[in-house]
Each structure stands twice: as structure tokens, then as C-alpha cells.
C-alpha positions, 0 to 999 in steps of 0.5 A: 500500500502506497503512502498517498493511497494510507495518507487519508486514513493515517491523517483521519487518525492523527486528528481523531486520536489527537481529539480524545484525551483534549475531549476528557479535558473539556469533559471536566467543564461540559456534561458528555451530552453537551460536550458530544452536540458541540464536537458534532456541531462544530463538525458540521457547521465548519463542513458547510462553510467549507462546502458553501466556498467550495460551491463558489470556487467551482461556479461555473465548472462542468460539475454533477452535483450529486445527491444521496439516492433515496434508497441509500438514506436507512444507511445515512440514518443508520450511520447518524444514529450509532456513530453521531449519537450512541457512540460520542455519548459512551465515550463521554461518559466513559471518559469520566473515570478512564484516564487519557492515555488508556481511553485513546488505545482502548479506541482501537477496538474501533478498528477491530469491531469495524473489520470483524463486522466487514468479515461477517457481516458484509463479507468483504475479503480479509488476508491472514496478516489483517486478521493476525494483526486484528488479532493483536490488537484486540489482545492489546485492548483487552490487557489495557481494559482489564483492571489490576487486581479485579475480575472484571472490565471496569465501567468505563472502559465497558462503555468506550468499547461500545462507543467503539461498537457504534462507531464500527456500525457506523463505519460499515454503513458508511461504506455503504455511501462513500462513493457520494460526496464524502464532506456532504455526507460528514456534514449532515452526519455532524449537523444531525448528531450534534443537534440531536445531543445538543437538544437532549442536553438541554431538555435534561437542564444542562445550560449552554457553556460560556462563549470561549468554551463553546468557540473551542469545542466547536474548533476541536470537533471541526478538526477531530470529528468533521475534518477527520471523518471527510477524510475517512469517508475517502479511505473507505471509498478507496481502501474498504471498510477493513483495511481502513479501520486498520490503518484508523488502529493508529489513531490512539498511538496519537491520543497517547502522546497528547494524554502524556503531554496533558497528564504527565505520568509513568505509565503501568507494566500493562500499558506498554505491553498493551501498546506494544502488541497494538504496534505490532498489530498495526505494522501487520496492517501496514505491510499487507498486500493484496494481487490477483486476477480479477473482473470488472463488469460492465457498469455506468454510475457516477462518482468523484474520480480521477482518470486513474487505470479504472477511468480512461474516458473521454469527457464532451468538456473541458476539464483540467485532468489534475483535479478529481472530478464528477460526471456520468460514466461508463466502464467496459468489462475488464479482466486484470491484475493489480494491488488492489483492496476492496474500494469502489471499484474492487468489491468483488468475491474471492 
């Protein structure tokens, strides 16, 4: 796997993982209710700025603008409701009494849940290093959850693995309309969750926070949650659900540095076993490789491309050919062999 074709998923990590430990500490101010509506929020408005200037800067241009069909909506609702609701709630509240560091390697769960749901349940294809690396990591959260002296997972770590759970939902679902336009889909996914936590906070009595609070969860969700899942919808469209979620595994190495930098602290035995069986997980990831013949029916849709090996076609336009675009178009059946993963345009049977 290339740099370019992981830098979307990597990127999408870095800012998600850098966002949950500064999450717990505006957690200390902001009920998790509240604080999950502003993150979304802040998600969701700052997404529709930027689709509001990208509209001006492309007046003019031959562009399709594309909407999600309607029998794609149960999909769209589904992802809202475990990944822009279920899931921002449990971690909130499980970052109540789990410190930063441990809560952001617990994340990796996200991308253990998303794979085996990918497996199972959607069938997507899956090599032996990806499980053994999978494999790995869920070891290394189990370790980190297990609480020293107990028998049993601590209730806050329970309830960051769910918020794990409901976003591997999410994720799988999102598959399903990632050939759309991936920062409108990450803007209403943002704009319905937030209103919809932002609204039940209040009705249970929490009261807006004070301007500078508010404007800084705002910023913090444009960037860890809007920003972050513009560009994840991009990995899955182009790495499938698995092999994204594998490389998302990387996002609480991120939260780590920040949690240590926040909360200075000399880590337990089992974090650093945990971490490193996750690490060595994630390098399985990494160096996966995926080569075979395979055929590309006969189809005709319309998608954000560039003219890579899939689209060598002509256009009745003008267009400049270094920028990705949108339109009708056709493909031909076509029998070959490349690296390849299960993106849009490689969703086949092995």
C-alpha cells in the first residue's frame, strides 16, 4: 500500500486520536451530552462553510452535483444514529473515570469491531496478516481494559468499547455511501448528531457553556470529528471498510502522546505491553498486500474520480485532468491484475 493511497486514513487518525484525551479535558467543564452536540456541531457547521466556498470556487465548472439516492438514506440514518449519537455519548461518559492515555488505545477496538463486522457481516475479503494483526490488537485492548487486581472490565472502559461498537456500525454503513460526496455526507452526519445531543442536553437542564468554551469545542470537533471523518469517508471509498479501520488502529498511538503531554505520568507494566502488541498489530496492517486476477463488469454510475487505470474516458468538456472530478460514466468489462483492496471499484468475491 502506497503512502498517498494510507495518507487519508493515517491523517483521519492523527486528528481523531489527537481529539480524545483534549475531549476528557473539556469533559471536566461540559456534561458528555453537551460536550458530544458541540464536537458534532462544530463538525458540521465548519463542513458547510467549507462546502458553501467550495460551491463558489467551482461556479461555473462542468460539475454533477450529486445527491444521496433515496434508497441509500436507512444507511445515512443508520450511520447518524450509532456513530453521531450512541457512540460520542459512551465515550463521554466513559471518559469520566478512564484516564487519557488508556481511553485513546482502548479506541482501537474501533478498528477491530469495524473489520470483524466487514468479515461477517458484509463479507468483504480479509488476508491472514489483517486478521493476525486484528488479532493483536484486540489482545492489546483487552490487557489495557482489564483492571489490576479485579475480575472484571471496569465501567468505563465497558462503555468506550461500545462507543467503539457504534462507531464500527457506523463505519460499515458508511461504506455503504462513500462513493457520494464524502464532506456532504460528514456534514449532515455532524449537523444531525450534534443537534440531536445538543437538544437532549438541554431538555435534561444542562445550560449552554460560556462563549470561549463553546468557540473551542466547536474548533476541536471541526478538526477531530468533521475534518477527520471527510477524510475517512475517502479511505473507505478507496481502501474498504477493513483495511481502513486498520490503518484508523493508529489513531490512539496519537491520543497517547497528547494524554502524556496533558497528564504527565509513568505509565503501568500493562500499558506498554498493551501498546506494544497494538504496534505490532498495526505494522501487520501496514505491510499487507493484496494481487490477483480479477473482473470488472460492465457498469455506468457516477462518482468523484480521477482518470486513474479504472477511468480512461473521454469527457464532451473541458476539464483540467489534475483535479478529481464528477460526471456520468461508463466502464467496459475488464479482466486484470493489480494491488488492489476492496474500494469502489474492487468489491468483488474471492
Amino acid at each position: 500500500m502506497s503512502i498517498e493511497a494510507a495518507a487519508p486514513a493515517l491523517i483521519s487518525a492523527a486528528l481523531f486520536g489527537a481529539t480524545t484525551p483534549i475531549a476528557k479535558l473539556l469533559g471536566v467543564q461540559i456534561p458528555p451530552l453537551m460536550l458530544a452536540g458541540l464536537l458534532y456541531l462544530g463538525s458540521g457547521v465548519g463542513l458547510a462553510v467549507l462546502i458553501a466556498i467550495r460551491g463558489l470556487r467551482r461556479r461555473g465548472r462542468h460539475v454533477v452535483r450529486l445527491r444521496i439516492p433515496k434508497d441509500e438514506w436507512p444507511w445515512l440514518f443508520g450511520a447518524i444514529a450509532t456513530g453521531g449519537v450512541i457512540g460520542p455519548v459512551l465515550l463521554m461518559t466513559g471518559l469520566q473515570t478512564v484516564d487519557g492515555a488508556s481511553a485513546s488505545l482502548l479506541l482501537n477496538c474501533e478498528g477491530v469491531l469495524t473489520a470483524l463486522i466487514a468479515w461477517w457481516v458484509f463479507r468483504e475479503n480479509a488476508d491472514a496478516s489483517i486478521v493476525a494483526g486484528m488479532g493483536l490488537i484486540l489482545l492489546g485492548g483487552v490487557l489495557l481494559a482489564w483492571q489490576p487486581g479485579r475480575l472484571a472490565l471496569s465501567s468505563g472502559a465497558l462503555l468506550i468499547v461500545g462507543a467503539c461498537l457504534a462507531w464500527a456500525i457506523d463505519n460499515n454503513l458508511t461504506r455503504k455511501l462513500s462513493s457520494n460526496d464524502a464532506m456532504s455526507i460528514a456534514c449532515v452526519k455532524g449537523l444531525a448528531a450534534g443537534l440531536c445531543n445538543a437538544t437532549i442536553a438541554l431538555a435534561q437542564g444542562v445550560s449552554w457553556p460560556g462563549l470561549s468554551l463553546v468557540a473551542t469545542t466547536l474548533a476541536v470537533g471541526f478538526a477531530g470529528y468533521g475534518f477527520s471523518l471527510v477524510l475517512f469517508v475517502i479511505a473507505l471509498r478507496t481502501l474498504g471498510t477493513a483495511r481502513t479501520g486498520a490503518y484508523f488502529s493508529v489513531a490512539p498511538l496519537f491520543g497517547v502522546v497528547v494524554a502524556l503531554l496533558v497528564w504527565p505520568a509513568v505509565p503501568h507494566a500493562t500499558f506498554w505491553i498493551a501498546a506494544s502488541l497494538m504496534a505490532v498489530g498495526v505494522w501487520l496492517h501496514l505491510r499487507e498486500r493484496h494481487t490477483h486476477p480479477h473482473t470488472h463488469e460492465q457498469a455506468e454510475h457516477a462518482h468523484p474520480h480521477v482518470h486513474d487505470m479504472h477511468h480512461r474516458h473521454d469527457h464532451g468538456f473541458d476539464w483540467d485532468d489534475d483535479d478529481g472530478h464528477t460526471h456520468v460514466h461508463s466502464h467496459a468489462r475488464l479482466t486484470h491484475a493489480h494491488p488492489h483492496y476492496p474500494d469502489a471499484q474492487h468489491r468483488h468475491t474471492h
